[in-house]
C-alpha positions in Angstrom: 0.0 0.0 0.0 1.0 3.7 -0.6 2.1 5.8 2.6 -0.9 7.7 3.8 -0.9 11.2 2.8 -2.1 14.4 4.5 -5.9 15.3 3.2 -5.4 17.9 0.3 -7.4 20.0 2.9 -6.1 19.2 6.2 -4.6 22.5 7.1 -8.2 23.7 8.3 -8.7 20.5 10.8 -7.5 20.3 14.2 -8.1 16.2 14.3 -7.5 13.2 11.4 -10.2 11.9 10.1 -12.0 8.6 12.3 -11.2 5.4 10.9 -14.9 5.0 10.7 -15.7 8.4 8.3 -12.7 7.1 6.2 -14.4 4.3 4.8 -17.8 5.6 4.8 -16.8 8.4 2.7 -14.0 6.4 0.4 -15.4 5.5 -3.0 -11.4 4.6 -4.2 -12.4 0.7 -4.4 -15.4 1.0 -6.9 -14.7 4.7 -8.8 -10.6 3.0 -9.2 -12.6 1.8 -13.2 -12.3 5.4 -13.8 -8.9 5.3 -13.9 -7.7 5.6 -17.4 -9.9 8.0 -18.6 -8.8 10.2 -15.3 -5.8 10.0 -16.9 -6.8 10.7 -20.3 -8.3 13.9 -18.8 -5.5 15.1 -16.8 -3.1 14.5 -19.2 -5.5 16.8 -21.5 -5.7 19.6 -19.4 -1.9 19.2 -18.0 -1.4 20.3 -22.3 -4.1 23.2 -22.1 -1.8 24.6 -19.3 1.4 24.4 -20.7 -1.0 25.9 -24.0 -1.8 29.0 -21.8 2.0 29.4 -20.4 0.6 28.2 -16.6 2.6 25.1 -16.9 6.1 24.8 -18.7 7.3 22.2 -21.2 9.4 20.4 -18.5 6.9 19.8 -16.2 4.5 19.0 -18.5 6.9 16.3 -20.1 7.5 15.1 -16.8 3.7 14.5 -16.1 3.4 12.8 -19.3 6.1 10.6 -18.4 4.6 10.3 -15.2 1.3 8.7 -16.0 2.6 6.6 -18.9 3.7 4.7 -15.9 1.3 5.3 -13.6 -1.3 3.6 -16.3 1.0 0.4 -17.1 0.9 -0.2 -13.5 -2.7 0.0 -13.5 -3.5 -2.1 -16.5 -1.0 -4.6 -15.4 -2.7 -5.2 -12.4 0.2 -3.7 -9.8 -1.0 -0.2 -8.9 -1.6 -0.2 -5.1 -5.1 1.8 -4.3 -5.1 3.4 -1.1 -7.9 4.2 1.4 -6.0 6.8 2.9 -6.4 8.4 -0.1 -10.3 8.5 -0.6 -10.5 8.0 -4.6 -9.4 7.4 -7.6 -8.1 10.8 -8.4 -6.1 11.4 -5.1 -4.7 8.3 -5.8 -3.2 8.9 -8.9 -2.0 12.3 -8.2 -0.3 10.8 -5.1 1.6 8.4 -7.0 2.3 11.0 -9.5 3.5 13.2 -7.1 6.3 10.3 -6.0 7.6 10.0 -9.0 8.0 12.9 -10.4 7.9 15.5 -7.4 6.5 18.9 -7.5 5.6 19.1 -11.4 2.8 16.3 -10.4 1.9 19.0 -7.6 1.4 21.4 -10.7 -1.1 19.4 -12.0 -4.1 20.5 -10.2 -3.8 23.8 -11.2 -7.3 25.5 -11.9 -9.4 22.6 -11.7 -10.8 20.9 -8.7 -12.3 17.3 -7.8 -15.6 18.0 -8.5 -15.0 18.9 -12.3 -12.2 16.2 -12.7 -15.2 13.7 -11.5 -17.7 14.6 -13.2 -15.3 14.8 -17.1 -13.8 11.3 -15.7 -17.8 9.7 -15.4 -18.6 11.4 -18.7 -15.5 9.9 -20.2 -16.3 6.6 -19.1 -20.0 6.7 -20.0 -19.2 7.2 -23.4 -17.0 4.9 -24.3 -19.7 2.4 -22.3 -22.4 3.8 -24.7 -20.6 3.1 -27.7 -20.1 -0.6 -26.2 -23.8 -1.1 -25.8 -24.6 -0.2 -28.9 -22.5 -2.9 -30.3 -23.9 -5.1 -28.1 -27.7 -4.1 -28.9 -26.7 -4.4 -32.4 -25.7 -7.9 -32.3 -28.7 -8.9 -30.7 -30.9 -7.6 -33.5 -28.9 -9.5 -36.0 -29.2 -12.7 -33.8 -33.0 -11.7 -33.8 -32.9 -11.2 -37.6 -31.1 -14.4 -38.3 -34.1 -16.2 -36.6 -36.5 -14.3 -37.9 -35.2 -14.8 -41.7 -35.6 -18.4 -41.0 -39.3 -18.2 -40.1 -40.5 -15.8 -42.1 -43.5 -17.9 -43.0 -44.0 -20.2 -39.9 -47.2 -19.4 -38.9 -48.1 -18.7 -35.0 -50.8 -17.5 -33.3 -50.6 -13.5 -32.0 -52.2 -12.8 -28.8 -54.1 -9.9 -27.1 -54.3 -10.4 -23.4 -52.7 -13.1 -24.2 -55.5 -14.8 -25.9 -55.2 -16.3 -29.5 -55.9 -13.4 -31.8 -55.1 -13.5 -35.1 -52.6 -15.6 -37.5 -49.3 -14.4 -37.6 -45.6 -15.5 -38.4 -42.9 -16.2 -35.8 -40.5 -14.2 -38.3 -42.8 -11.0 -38.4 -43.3 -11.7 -34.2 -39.5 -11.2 -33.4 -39.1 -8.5 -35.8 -41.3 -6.5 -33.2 -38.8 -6.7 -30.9 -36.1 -5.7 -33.6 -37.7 -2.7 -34.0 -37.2 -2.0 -29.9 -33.8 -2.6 -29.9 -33.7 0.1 -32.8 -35.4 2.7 -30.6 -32.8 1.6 -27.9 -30.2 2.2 -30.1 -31.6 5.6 -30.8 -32.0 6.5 -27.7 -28.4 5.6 -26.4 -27.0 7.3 -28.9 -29.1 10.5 -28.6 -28.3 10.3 -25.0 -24.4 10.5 -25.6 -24.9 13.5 -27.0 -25.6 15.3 -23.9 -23.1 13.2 -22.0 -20.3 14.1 -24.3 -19.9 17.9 -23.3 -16.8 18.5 -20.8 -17.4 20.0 -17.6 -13.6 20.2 -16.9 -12.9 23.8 -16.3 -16.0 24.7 -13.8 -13.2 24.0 -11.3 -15.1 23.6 -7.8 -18.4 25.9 -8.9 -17.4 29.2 -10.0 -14.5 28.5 -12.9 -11.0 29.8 -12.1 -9.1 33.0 -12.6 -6.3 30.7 -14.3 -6.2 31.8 -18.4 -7.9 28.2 -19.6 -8.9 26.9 -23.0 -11.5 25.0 -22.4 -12.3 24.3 -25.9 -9.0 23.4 -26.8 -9.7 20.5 -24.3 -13.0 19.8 -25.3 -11.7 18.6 -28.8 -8.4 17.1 -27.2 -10.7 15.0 -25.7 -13.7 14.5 -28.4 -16.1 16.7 -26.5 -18.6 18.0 -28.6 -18.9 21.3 -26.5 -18.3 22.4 -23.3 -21.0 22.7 -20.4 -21.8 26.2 -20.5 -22.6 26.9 -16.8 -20.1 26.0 -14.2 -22.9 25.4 -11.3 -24.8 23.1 -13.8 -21.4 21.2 -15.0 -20.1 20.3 -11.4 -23.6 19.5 -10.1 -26.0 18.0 -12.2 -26.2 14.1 -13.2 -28.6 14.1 -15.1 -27.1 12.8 -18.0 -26.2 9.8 -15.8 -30.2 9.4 -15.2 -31.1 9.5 -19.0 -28.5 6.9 -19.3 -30.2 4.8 -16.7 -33.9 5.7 -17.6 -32.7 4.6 -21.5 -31.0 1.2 -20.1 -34.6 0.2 -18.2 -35.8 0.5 -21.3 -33.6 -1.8 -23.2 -33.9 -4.5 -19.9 -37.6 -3.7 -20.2 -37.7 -5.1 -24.0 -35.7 -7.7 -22.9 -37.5 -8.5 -19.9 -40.8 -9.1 -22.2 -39.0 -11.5 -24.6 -37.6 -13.7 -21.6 -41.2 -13.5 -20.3 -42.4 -14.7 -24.1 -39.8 -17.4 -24.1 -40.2 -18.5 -20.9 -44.2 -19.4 -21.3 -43.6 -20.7 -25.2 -41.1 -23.5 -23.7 -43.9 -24.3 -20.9 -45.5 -27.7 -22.6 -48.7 -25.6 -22.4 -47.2 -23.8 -25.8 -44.4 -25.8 -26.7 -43.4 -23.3 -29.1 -39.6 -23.7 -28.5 -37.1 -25.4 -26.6 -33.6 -23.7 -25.6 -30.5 -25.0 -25.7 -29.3 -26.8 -22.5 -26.6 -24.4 -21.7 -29.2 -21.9 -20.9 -31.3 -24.2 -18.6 -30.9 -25.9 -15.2 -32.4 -28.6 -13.7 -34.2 -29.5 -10.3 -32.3 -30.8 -6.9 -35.6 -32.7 -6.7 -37.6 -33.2 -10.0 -35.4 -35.1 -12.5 -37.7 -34.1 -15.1 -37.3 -30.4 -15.0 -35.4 -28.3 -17.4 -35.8 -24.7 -16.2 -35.3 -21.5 -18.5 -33.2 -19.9 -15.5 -31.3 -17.0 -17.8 -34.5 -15.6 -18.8 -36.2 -15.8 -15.5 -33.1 -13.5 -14.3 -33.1 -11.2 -17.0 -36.3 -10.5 -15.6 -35.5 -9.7 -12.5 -32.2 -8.1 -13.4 -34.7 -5.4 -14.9 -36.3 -4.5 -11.7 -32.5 -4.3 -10.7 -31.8 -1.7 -13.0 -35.0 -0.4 -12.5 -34.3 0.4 -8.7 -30.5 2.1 -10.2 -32.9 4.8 -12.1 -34.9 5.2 -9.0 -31.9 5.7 -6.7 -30.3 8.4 -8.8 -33.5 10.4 -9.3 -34.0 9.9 -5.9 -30.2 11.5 -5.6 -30.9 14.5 -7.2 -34.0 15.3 -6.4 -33.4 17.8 -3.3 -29.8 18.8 -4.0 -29.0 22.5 -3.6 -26.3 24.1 -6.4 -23.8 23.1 -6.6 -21.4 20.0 -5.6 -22.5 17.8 -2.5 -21.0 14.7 -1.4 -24.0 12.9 -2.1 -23.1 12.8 -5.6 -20.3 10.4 -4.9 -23.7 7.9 -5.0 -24.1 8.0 -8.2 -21.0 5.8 -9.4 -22.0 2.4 -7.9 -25.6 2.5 -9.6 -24.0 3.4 -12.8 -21.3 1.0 -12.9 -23.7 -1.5 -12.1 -26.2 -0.4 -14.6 -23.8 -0.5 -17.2 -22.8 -4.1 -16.2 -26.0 -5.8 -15.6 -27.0 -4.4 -19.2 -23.8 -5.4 -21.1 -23.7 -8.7 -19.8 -27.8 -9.4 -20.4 -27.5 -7.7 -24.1 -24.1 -10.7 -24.6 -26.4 -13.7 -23.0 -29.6 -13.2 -24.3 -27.9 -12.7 -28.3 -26.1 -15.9 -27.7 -29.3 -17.7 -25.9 -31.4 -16.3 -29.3 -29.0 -18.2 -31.5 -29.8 -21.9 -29.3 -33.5 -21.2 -29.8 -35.0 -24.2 -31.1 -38.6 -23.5 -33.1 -41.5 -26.1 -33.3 -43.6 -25.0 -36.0 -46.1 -27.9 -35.5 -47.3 -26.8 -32.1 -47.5 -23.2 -33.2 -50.1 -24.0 -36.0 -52.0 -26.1 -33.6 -52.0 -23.4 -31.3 -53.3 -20.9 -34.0 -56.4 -23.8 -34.6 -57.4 -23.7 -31.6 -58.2 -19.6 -30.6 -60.5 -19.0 -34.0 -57.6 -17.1 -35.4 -59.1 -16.4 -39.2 -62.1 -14.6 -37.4 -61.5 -11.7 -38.4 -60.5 -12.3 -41.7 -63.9 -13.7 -42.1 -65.3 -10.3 -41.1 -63.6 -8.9 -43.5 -64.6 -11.3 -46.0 -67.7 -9.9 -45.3 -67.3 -6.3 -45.0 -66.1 -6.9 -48.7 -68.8 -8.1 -49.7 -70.8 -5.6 -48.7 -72.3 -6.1 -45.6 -71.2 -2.7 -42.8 -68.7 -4.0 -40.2 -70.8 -4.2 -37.2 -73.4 -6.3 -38.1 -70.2 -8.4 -40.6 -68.8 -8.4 -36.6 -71.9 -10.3 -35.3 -72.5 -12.7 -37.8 -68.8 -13.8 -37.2 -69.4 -13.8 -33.7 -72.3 -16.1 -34.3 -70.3 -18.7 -36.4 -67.4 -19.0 -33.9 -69.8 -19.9 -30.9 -71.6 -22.5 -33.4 -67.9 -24.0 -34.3 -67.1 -24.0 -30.7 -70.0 -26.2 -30.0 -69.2 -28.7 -33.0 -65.8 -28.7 -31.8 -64.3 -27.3 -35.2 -62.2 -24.7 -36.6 -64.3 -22.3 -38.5 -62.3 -23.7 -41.7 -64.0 -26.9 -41.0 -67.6 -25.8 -41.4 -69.1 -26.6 -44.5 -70.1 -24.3 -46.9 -74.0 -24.7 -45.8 -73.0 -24.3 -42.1 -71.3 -20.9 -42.5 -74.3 -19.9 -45.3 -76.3 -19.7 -42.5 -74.6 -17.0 -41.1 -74.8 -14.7 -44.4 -76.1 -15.5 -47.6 -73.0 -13.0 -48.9 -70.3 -16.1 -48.3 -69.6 -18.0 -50.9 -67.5 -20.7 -51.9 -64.0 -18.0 -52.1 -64.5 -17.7 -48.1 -62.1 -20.9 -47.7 -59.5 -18.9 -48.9 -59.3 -16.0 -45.9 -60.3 -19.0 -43.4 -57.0 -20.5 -43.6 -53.2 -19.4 -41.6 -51.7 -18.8 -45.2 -54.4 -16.6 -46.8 -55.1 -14.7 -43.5 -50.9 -13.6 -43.5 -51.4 -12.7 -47.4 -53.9 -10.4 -47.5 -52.1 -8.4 -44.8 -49.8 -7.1 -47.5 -48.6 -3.5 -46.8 -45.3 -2.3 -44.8 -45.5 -3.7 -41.2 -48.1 -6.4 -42.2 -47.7 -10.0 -41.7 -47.5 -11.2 -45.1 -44.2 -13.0 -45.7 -43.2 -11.0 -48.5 -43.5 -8.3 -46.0 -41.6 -9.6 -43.1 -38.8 -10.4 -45.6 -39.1 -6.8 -46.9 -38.8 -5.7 -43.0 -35.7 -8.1 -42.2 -33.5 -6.4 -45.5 -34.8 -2.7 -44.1 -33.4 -4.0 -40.6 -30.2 -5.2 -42.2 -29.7 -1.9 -44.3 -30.0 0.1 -41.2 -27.3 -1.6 -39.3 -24.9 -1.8 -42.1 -25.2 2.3 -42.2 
């Protein structure tokens, strides 16, 4: 471990700090994953000063030199955090400071803590963002792959979860293709606010030091800077868009686990998964449980609770910094991880998905899917939608008593229904000619969900 330093502000206090407050208030063994990019960011500014003529070319060589080691350490795994020294940042600065003496001192000039935190987070997020998207990326091609391969299996679609109308499994998943897009959008909308550099607000109020804080900005790919120094040292808000956005993405996910999870039950029998993502029972030999989707469900109240405890942050926080904000790293970091590693499994578990297009048909038999279609049939004919509506209604309680599918009924049974239906009316009654006629961009007509799949592919080849 490092030798315990004085407290950058210790001059003012008569007493150390208790033993106790120390590791209460030290956040060095979780915020220590923003250590490069505190790096990249003091290394940034250490070249704005030299820039302005507040730091000369020695010292800034020196500090260059400096962290170049200071980062192998880290990366190798031999960089020795101490609790004496409260965070991340101290940390570094410590070491810096025995290595390379009073240039490392230097380094601190017109900035403080609170905006070398808040750059560092934003840093970090970014490069986290751009992660996710890859990851949310793969997933809709994993989702695409499937869906290309059952464009035309038919399955039943549900409202309140009750057999509605004929659809395919292809043009099913594609829904949640098109969630994962909005994710996408939505993470990357939400960089943009994150990438804007608050280093330069100093503690609150800026600094009477001569900085270029745009020249920093683009040293570090900022697209601006945070214009108010109050706002840039205080506010993590970006932080909770972030979160809000990544509830969203576990939220989609959580509803396909819940969808896979009840089409493996034997009740559906829609699917089976592949046995790396399945347990089994201490007790029931016969059990094969779909365990990874079960806990990406409740990993989303997880991340659910991170959104809630960093509005919950914020909410009554006077301007500007307060060490309350040192809370938001641990539901951030853990955010972040709980999403990257669901996005990985449930891509790869999508792959192992194992489709049973028998019991899906069945399935759409047996919930008077084509209802509809025969309403329609009707309304074509002539006859106004309401009363087309209970004539229909009529025929399906009549097939439900002869135990048939309305395809079944004779021509003379469904006649007396409606003198309009003839015998064309066997073509809407079936799977295939109710997904036909439903031929128009996000319809369920194969040609369409094929059409949907290459629009899907385009977009993430852009």
């Amino acid at each position: 471990m490092q030798d315990a330093a004085p407290k950058t502000w210790s001059g003012r206090f008569s007493e150390p700090v208790a033993e106790l407050v120390k590791r209460y208030t030290a956040s060095v063994f979780f915020d220590k994953r923003l250590a490069e990019y505190d790096i990249e960011g003091s290394l940034a500014h250490a070249q704005m000063l030299n820039k302005v003529g507040v730091l000369s070319g020695d010292d800034l060589n020196a500090i260059t030199e400096g962290m170049a080691r200071i980062l192998a350490s880290i990366q190798a795994g031999t960089f020795e955090w101490s609790l004496d020294l409260e965070d991340v940042h101290m940390n570094i600065e410590k070491r810096l400071t025995d290595l390379i003496g009073d240039a490392g001192k230097r380094l601190h000039t017109g900035r403080s803590r609170n905006d070398q935190v808040a750059t560092d987070i934003r840093l970090w997020l970014r490069h986290e963002i751009d992660a996710l998207v890859h990851l949310a990326e793969d997933l809709q091609h994993s989702l695409l792959d499937l869906a290309e391969k059952h464009a035309e299996t038919v399955m039943p679609g549900f409202t309140h979860l009750q057999v509605a109308q004929p659809i395919t499994f292809g043009h099913h998943l594609m829904a949640y293709v098109e969630m994962l897009a909005r994710d996408v959008e939505r993470l990357r909308d939400t960089r943009k606010r994150v990438n804007r550099l608050p280093l330069g607000a100093a503690a609150l109020a800026g600094t009477s030091y001569p900085i270029d804080r745009e020249f920093v900005a683009r040293q570090l790919g900022f697209d601006a800077v945070c214009e108010n120094s109050l706002d840039a040292v205080s506010d993590r808000d970006f932080a909770i868009e972030f979160t809000a956005a990544s509830a969203l993405v576990m939220t989609h996910l959580s509803r396909l686990s819940e969808e896979l999870v009840l089409w493996m039950n034997p009740r559906f029998g829609f699917i089976d998964m592949a046995d790396r993502y399945c347990t089994g029972s201490s007790i029931m030999p016969q059990k094969k449980n779909p365990d990874v989707p079960e806990l990406v469900r409740g990993k989303t109240g997880r991340v659910n609770g991170h959104l809630m405890a960093l509005l919950t942050l914020m909410k009554a926080q006077p301007l500007a910094y307060n060490k309350d904000n040192q809370e938001d790293k641990e539901p951030l970091f853990d955010t972040v991880d709980t999403l990257s590693a669901t996005l990985r499994i449930v891509a790869d578990m999508m792959r192992g998905v194992v489709v049973k297009p028998d019991a899906m048909r069945r399935a759409v038999k047996q919930g008077y899917a084509t209802a509809t279609d025969l309403a329609d049939y009707l309304v074509k004919k002539g006859l106004p939608f309401r009363d087309a509506h209970e004539a229909v209604a009529l025929a399906v309680r009549y097939a439900g008593e002869q135990r048939k599918d309305l395809a079944e009924l004779s021509l003379v049974e469904l006649g007396t229904f409606s003198p309009l239906i003839a015998g064309d009316v066997f073509d809407v009654l079936t799977p295939e000619g109710s997904l036909a006629s439903r031929d128009h961009i996000g319809g369920t007509a194969p040609r369409q969900v094929r059409a949907a799949i290459a629009r899907a592919r385009a977009r993430l080849s852009a």
